[in-house]
KELO-212804 format. One line per 5 residues: number of its first residue (from 1); their letters; for each residue x, y, z of C-alpha. Coordinates in pm, whole numbers, plus 50000, padded with zeros to 5 digits. Layout:
NUM	a	X/Y/Z | ... $
END
This chain:
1	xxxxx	49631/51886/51009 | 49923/51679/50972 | 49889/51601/51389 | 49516/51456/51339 | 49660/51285/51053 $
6	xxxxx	49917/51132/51241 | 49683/51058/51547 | 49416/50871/51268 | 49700/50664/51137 | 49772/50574/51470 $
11	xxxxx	49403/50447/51575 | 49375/50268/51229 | 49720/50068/51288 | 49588/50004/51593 | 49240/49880/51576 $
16	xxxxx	49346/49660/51246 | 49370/49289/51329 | 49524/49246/50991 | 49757/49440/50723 | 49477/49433/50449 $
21	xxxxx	49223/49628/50714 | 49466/49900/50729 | 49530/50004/50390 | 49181/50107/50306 | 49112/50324/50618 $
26	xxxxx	49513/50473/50596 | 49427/50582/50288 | 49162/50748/50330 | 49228/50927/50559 | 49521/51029/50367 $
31	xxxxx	49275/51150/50095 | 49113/51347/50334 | 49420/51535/50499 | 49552/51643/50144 | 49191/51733/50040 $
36	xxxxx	49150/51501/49734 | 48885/51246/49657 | 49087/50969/49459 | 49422/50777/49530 | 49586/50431/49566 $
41	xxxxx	49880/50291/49784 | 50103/50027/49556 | 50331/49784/49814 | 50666/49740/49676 | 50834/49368/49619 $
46	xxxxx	51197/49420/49680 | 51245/49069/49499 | 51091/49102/49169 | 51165/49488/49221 | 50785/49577/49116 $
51	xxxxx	50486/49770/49277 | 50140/49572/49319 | 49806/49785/49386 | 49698/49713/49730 | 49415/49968/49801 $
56	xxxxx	49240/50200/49617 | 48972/50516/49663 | 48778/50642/49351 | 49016/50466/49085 | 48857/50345/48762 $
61	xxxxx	48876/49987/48611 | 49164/50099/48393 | 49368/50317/48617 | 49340/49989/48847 | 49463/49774/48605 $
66	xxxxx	49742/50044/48519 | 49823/50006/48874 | 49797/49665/48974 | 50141/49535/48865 | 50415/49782/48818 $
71	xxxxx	50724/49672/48658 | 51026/49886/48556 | 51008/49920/48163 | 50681/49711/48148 | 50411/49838/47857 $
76	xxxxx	50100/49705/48106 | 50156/49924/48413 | 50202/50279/48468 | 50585/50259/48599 | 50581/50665/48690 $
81	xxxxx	50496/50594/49115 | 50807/50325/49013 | 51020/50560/48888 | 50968/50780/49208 | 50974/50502/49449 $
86	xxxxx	51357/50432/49300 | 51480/50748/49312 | 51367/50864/49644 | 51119/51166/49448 | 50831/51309/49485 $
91	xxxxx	50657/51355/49111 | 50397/51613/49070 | 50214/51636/48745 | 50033/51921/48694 | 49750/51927/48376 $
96	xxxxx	49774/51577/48406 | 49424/51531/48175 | 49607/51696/47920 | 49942/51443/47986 | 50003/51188/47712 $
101	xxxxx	50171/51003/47953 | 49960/50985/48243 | 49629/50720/48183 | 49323/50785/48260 | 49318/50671/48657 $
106	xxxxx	48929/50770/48729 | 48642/50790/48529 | 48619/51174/48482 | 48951/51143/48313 | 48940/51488/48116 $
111	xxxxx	48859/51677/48492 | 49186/51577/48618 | 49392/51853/48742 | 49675/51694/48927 | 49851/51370/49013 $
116	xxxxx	50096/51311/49254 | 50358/51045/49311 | 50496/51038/49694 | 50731/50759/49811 | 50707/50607/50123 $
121	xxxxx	51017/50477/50309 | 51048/50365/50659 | 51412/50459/50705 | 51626/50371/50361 | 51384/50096/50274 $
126	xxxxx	51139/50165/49995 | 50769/50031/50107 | 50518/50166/49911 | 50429/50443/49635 | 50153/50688/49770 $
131	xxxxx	49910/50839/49432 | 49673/51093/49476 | 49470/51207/49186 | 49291/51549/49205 | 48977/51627/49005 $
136	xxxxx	48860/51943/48936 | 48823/52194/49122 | 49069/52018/49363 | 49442/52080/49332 | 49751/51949/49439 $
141	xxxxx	50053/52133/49534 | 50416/52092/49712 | 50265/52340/49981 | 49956/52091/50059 | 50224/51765/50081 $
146	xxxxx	50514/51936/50261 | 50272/51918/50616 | 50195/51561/50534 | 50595/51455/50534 | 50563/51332/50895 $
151	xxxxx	50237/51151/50900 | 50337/50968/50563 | 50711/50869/50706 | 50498/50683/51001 | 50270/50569/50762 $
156	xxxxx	50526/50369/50621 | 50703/50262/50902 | 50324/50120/51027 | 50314/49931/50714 | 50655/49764/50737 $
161	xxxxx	50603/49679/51055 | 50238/49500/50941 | 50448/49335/50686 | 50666/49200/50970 | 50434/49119/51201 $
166	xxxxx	50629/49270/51469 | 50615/49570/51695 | 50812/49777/51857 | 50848/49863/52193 | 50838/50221/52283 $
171	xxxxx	51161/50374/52447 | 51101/50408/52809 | 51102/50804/52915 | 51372/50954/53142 | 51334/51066/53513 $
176	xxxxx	51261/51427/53568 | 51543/51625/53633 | 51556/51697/54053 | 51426/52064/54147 | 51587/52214/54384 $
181	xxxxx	51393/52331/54697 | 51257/52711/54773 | 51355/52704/55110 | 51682/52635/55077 | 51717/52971/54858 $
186	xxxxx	51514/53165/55088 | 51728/53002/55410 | 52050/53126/55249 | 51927/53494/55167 | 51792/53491/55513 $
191	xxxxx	52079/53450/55647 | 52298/53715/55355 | 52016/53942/55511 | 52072/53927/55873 | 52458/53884/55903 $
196	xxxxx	52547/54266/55890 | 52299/54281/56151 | 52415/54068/56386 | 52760/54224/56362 | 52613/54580/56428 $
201	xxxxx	52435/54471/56714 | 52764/54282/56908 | 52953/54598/56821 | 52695/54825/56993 | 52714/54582/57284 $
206	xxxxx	53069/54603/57319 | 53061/54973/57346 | 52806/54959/57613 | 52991/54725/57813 | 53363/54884/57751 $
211	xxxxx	53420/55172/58043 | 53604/55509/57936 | 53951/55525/57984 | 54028/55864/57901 | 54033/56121/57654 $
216	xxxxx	54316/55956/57488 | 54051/55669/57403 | 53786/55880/57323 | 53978/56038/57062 | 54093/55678/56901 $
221	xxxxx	53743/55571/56875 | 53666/55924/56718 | 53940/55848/56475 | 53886/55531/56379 | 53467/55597/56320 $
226	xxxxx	53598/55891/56084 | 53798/55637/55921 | 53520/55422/55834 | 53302/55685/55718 | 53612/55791/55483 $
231	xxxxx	53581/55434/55362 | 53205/55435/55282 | 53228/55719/55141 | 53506/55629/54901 | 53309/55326/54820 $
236	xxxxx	52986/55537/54731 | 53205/55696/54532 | 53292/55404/54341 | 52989/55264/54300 | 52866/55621/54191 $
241	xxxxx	53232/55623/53942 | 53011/55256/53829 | 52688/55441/53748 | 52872/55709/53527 | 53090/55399/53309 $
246	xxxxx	52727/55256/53266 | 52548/55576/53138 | 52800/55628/52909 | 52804/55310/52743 | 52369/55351/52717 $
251	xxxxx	52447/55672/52547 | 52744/55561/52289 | 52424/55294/52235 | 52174/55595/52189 | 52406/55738/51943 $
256	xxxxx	52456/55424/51775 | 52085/55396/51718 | 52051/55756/51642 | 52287/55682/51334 | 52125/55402/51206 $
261	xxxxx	51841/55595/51252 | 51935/55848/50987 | 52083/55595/50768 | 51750/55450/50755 | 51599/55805/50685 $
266	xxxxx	51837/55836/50416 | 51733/55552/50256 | 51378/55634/50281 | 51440/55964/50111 | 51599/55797/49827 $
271	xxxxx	51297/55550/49795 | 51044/55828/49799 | 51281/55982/49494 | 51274/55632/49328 | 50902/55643/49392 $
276	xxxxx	50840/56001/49246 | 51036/55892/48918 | 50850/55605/48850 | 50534/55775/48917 | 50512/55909/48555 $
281	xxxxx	50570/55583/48433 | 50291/55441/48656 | 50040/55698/48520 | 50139/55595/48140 | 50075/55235/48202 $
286	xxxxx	49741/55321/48360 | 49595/55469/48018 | 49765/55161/47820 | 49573/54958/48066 | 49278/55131/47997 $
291	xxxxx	49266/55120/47637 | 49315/54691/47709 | 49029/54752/47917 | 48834/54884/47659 | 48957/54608/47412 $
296	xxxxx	48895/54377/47658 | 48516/54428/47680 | 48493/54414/47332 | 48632/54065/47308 | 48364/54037/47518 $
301	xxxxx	48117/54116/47314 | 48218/53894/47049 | 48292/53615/47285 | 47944/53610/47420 | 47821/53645/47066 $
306	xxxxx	48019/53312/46988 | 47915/53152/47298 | 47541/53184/47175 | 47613/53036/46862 | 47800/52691/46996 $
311	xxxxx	47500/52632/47245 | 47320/52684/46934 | 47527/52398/46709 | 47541/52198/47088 | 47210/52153/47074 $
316	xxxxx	47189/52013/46722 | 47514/51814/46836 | 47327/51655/47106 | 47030/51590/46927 | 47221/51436/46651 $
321	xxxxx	47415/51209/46934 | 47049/51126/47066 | 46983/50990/46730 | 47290/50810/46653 | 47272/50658/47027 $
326	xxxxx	46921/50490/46953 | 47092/50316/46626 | 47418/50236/46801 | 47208/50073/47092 | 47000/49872/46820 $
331	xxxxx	47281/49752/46655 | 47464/49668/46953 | 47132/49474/47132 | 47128/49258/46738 | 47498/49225/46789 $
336	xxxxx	47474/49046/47120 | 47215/48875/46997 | 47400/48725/46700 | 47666/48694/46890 | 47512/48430/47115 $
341	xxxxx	47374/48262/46854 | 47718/48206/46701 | 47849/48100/47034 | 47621/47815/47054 | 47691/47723/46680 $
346	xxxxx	48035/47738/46788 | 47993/47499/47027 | 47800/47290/46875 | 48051/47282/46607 | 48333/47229/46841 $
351	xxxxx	48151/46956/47038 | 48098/46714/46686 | 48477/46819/46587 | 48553/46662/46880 | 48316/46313/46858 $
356	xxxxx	48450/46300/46523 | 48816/46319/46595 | 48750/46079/46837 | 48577/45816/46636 | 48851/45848/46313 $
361	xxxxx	49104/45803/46592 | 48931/45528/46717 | 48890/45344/46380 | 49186/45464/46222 | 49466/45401/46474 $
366	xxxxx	49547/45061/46583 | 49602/44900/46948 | 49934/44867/46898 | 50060/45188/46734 | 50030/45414/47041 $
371	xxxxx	49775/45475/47304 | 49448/45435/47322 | 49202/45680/47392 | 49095/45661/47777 | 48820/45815/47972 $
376	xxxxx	49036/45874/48253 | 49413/45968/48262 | 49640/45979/48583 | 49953/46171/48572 | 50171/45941/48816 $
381	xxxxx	50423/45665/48823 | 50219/45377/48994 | 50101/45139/48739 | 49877/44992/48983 | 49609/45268/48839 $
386	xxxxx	49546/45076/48522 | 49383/44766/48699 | 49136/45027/48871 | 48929/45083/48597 | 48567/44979/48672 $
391	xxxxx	48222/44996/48468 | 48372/44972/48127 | 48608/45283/48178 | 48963/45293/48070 | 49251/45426/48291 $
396	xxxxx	49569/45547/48100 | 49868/45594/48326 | 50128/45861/48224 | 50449/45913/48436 | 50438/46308/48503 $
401	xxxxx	50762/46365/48272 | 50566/46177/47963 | 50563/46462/47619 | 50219/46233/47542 | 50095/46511/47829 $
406	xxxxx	50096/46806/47604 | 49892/46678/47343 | 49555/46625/47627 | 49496/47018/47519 | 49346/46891/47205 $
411	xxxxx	49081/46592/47290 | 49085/46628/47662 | 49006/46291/47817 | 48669/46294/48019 | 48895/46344/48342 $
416	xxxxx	49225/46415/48481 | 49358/46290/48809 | 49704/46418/48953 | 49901/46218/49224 | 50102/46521/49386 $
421	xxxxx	50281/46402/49608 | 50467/46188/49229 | 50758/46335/49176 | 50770/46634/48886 | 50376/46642/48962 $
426	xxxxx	50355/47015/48995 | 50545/47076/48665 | 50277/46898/48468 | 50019/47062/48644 | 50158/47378/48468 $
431	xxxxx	50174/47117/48136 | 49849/47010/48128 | 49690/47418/48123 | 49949/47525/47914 | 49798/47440/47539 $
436	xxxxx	49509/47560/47706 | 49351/47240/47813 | 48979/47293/47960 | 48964/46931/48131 | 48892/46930/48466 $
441	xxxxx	49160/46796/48683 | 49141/46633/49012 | 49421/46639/49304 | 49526/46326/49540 | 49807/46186/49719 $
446	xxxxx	49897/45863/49693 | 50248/45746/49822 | 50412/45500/49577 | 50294/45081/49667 | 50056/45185/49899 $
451	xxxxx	49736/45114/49662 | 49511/45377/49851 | 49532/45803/49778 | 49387/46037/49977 | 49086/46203/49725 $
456	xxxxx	49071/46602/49700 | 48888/46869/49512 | 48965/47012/49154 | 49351/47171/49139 | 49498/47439/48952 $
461	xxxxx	49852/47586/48911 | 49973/47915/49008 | 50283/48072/48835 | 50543/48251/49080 | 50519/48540/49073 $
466	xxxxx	50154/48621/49119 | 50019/48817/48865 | 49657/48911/48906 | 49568/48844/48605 | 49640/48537/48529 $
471	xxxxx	49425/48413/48838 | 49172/48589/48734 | 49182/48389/48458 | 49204/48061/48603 | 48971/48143/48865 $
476	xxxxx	48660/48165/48619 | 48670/47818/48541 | 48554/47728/48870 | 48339/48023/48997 | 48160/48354/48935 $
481	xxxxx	48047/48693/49085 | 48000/48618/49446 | 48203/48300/49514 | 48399/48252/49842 | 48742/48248/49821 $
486	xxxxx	49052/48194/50040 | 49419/48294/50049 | 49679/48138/50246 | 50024/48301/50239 | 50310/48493/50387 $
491	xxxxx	50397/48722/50083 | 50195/49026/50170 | 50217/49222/49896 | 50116/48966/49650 | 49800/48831/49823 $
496	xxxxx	49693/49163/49926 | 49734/49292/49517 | 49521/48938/49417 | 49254/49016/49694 | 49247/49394/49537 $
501	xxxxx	49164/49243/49185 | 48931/48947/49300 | 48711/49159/49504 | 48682/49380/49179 | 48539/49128/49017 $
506	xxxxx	48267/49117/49304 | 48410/48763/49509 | 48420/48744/49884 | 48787/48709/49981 | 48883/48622/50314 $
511	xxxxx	49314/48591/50354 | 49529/48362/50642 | 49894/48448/50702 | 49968/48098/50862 | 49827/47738/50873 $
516	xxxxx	49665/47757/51226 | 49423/48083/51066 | 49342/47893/50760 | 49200/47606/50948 | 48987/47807/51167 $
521	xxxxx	48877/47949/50832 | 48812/47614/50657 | 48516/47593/50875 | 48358/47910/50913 | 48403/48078/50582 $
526	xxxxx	48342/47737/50403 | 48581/47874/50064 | 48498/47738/49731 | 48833/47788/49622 | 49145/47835/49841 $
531	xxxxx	49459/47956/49709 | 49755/47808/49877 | 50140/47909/49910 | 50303/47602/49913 | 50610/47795/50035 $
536	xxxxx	50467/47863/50427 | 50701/47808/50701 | 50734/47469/50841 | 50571/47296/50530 | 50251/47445/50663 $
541	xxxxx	50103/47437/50300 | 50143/47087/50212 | 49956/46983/50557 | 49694/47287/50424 | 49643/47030/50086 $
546	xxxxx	49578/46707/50299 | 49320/46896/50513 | 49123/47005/50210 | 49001/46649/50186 | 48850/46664/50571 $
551	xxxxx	48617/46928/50347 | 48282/46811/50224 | 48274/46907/49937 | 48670/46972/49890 | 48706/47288/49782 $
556	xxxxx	48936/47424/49466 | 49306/47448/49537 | 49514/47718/49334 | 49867/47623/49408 | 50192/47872/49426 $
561	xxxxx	50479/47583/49399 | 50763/47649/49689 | 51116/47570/49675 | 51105/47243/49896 | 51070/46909/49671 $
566	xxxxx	50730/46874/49653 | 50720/46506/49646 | 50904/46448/49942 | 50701/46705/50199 | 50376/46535/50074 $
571	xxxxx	50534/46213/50154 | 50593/46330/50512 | 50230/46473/50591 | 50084/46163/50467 | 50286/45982/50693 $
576	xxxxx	50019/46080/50997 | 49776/45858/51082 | 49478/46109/51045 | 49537/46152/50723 | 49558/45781/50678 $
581	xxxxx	49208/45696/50798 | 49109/45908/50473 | 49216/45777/50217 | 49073/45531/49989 | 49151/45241/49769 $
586	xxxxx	49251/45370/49386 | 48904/45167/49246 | 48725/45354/49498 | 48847/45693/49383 | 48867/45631/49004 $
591	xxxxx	48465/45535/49096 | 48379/45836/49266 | 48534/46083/48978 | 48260/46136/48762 | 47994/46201/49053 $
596	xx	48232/46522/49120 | 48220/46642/48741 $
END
């Protein structure tokens, strides 16, 4: 199991062209190997030391949102796959339905049996927390995740590596070691073999060819051939003085066995004593069990007994539920109803606050005591904006450090136009939404004397770090259930945790990990909103703001501020000459604004 594993994880990290395709499938197939149907992987930011949902199989809406932003000590998340993460632990809950402390991840909260909490670190770097909920009759335990060690230590490594964007080569294998030939061997005992031969044979010889010299000769040669037999014989009886040393040592091993033989049979006998003893004890505890038997079967009885009587009060239960179901529905369906009604009232009401707070303003306040009211307001520091009101509009300039910006939340003006590329612009982007101003405000870039700007869609701030959440939140201003939306990036883990929660809410996200990716994008996925990290390599996301106004109709921008100075890297990208062919006097834009409304 935990090869195939390993060999799936391997194909997925392989066939993914991007980190977000891999998380799904990994997972899943991690689901399968450990035989549970519900689970999530949470990516861990080493610098706001919190865990962000990244994929998910089977999780509810609230275990989701449990899970989507982890934070040590934080009320919101669930900081248990934290906990584990941090100390290097692997946390196995067992009746976790019955766990005040563990929230309900999946819908069938009560069938819960189990939920696990597995780190994954590639090497001594923390990654990612691996969950895995089991519902009944499934079941978790340390036998089913001990096989899975392996697989889940390359899981990790595959997803720090996707992180990277880098790859490493594999180690190049060694040469096999040399074998060395069979004929050489057989060469050598050919020739062990056939030396005593030889010798015989060239000592025969020389006998042949040596003539008798006498008796005296004879009786040397019979000497010396006695000799040698003396000699083999004296060395058959060594070898046969060998044969005896080795029997004896097999038999001191025989005996040696044969001891431990009977020590064994002693120990039997002593068992089979133990055995007999507890034999009467044995018999005893087989009529106490028995007489449970007996008592058991009567509990039986009664149980059934009681068992007919709660389907009996069930049914009423359910019939009674039935009943109060049909009123609760009725109530609810007026509810909504009256509910809508005083939502338009509200609005009404809201909409002739607001015409009369602007007519006593206008008739009780003075020219010259403070502002006037303005149909258009442009947060920069060019005053040449006030002599491009047109068509009986006024144009109120206010430098992007001005307090008068806080107080828009209240009677927002009929528009808002931002200059980012002013200096302090982003800041009171994050002003203007911060009393909870619904205006709608519109990005350019205008460089300081230069009397044109370059025109782009509605803007929005982002607040470092990401939280899901808060997007969310933003993000329904401008679209609904189905809307196409872009994010352009490096941080991983973020984007990937905001994709996670926007596709939840049923919008088509499509992500870019660089400049050159989000302009291919631009024109085939056509976004409706794009959410930009302004803190890309190279000042790759302050070029990605000019090119939104190449789009027709420019598209919502959702900035993440960087840490460059904002003012000055929008200076330099409108310093190119395509992006000055684009841009258009101020009287021009300030003419075009409402048409975008």
């Amino acid at each position: 199991m935990a090869s195939r594993l390993a060999g799936q994880l391997r194909e997925i990290a392989t066939g993914a062209a991007a980190p977000e395709d891999m998380l799904e499938p990994a997972l899943r197939a991690v689901l399968e190997a450990s035989r549970v149907s519900a689970g999530a992987v949470c990516l861990f930011d080493q610098r706001h030391d919190l865990l962000r949902l990244a994929a998910e199989v089977g999780l509810s809406d609230e275990g989701c949102k449990r899970l989507r932003q982890v934070r040590r000590g934080g009320t919101a998340g669930w900081d248990m796959p934290l906990h584990g993460l941090l100390n290097r632990r692997v946390y196995l809950i067992e009746s976790a339905a019955r766990n005040r402390y563990v929230p309900p991840l999946v819908d069938a909260a009560t069938s819960v049996r189990a939920v696990a909490c597995v780190p994954l670190y590639a090497g001594t770097t923390p990654v990612a927390s691996l969950v895995l909920v089991a519902i009944a009759p499934e079941r978790i335990t340390e036998e089913q995740l001990a096989p899975l060690s392996e697989p889940l230590r390359d899981l990790a490594h595959m997803i720090e590596a996707a992180r990277r964007r880098g790859a490493t080569a594999a180690p190049a294998g060694t040469p096999p070691a040399p074998v060395r030939p069979a004929a050489e061997r057989d060469r050598r005992e050919a020739a062990r073999v056939q030396s005593p031969v030889t010798s015989v044979a060239a000592a025969e010889a020389r006998e042949a060819a040596a003539e008798p010299v006498g008796n005296e000769t004879r009786e040397a040669e019979e000497v010396e051939r006695l000799m040698a037999r003396l000699a083999e014989a004296e060395a058959a009886a060594e070898r046969e003085r060998e044969r005896l040393r080795a029997s004896e040592g097999e038999r001191e091993q025989l005996a040696a066995q044969l001891r431990e033989a009977a020590t064994r049979e002693e120990r039997a006998g002593d068992e089979i004593a133990r055995l007999m003893a507890d034999t009467g004890t044995f018999l005893a505890e087989r009529e106490q069990l028995a007489e449970a038997r007996a008592r058991e079967d009567e509990a039986r009885a009664r149980h059934a007994d009681l068992e007919m009587r709660v389907e009996g009060l069930r049914a009423e239960r359910e019939a009674e539920v039935v009943a109060v179901s049909a009123r609760l529905e009725s109530i609810a369906a007026e509810r909504d109803r009256l509910s809508a009604a005083l939502a338009e009232v509200q609005a009404e009401r809201d909409c002739l606050a607001a015409e009369a707070t602007r007519h006593v303003a206008g008739e009780a306040r003075p020219p010259q005591s403070g502002l006037a009211p303005a149909d258009i307001v442009v947060v920069d520091d060019e005053p040449a904006w006030a002599a491009a009101a047109a068509g009986g509009r006024q144009v109120r300039v206010i430098p992007p450090g001005d307090p008068a910006l806080q107080s828009l939340g209240g009677t927002p003006p009929a528009c808002v136009v931002v200059n980012l590329a002013a200096r302090g612009a982003l800041a009171a982007l994050a002003t203007l939404r911060e009393p909870g101003s619904s205006a709608r405000i519109w990005g350019c870039l205008a460089t300081p004397g230069a009397g044109r700007a370059l025109p782009l869609g509605p803007v929005e701030p982002v607040v470092r770090p990401v939280e899901p959440g808060a997007v969310l939140a933003t993000l329904r201003r401008h679209a609904a259930g189905g809307a196409r939306i872009l994010t352009v990036g490096a941080d991983a883990d973020a984007l990937i945790s905001l994709r996670l929660a926007l596709v939840r809410e049923g919008m088509s996200v499509s992500m870019a990990w660089d400049g050159a990716r989000a302009v291919q994008l631009f024109g085939t996925e056509r976004p409706e909103i794009v959410v930009i990290d302004l803190a890309l390599p190279g000042r790759a996301g302050y070029a990605l703001v000019a090119e939104l106004a190449a789009c027709d109709p420019p598209p919502v921008a959702a900035l993440i501020p960087g840490d460059d100075d904002a003012a000055t890297a929008f200076a330099a990208t409108l310093a190119g000459q395509a992006h000055a062919e684009r841009t258009l006097p101020l009287a021009d834009l300030v003419a075009r604004l409402p048409g975008r409304e």
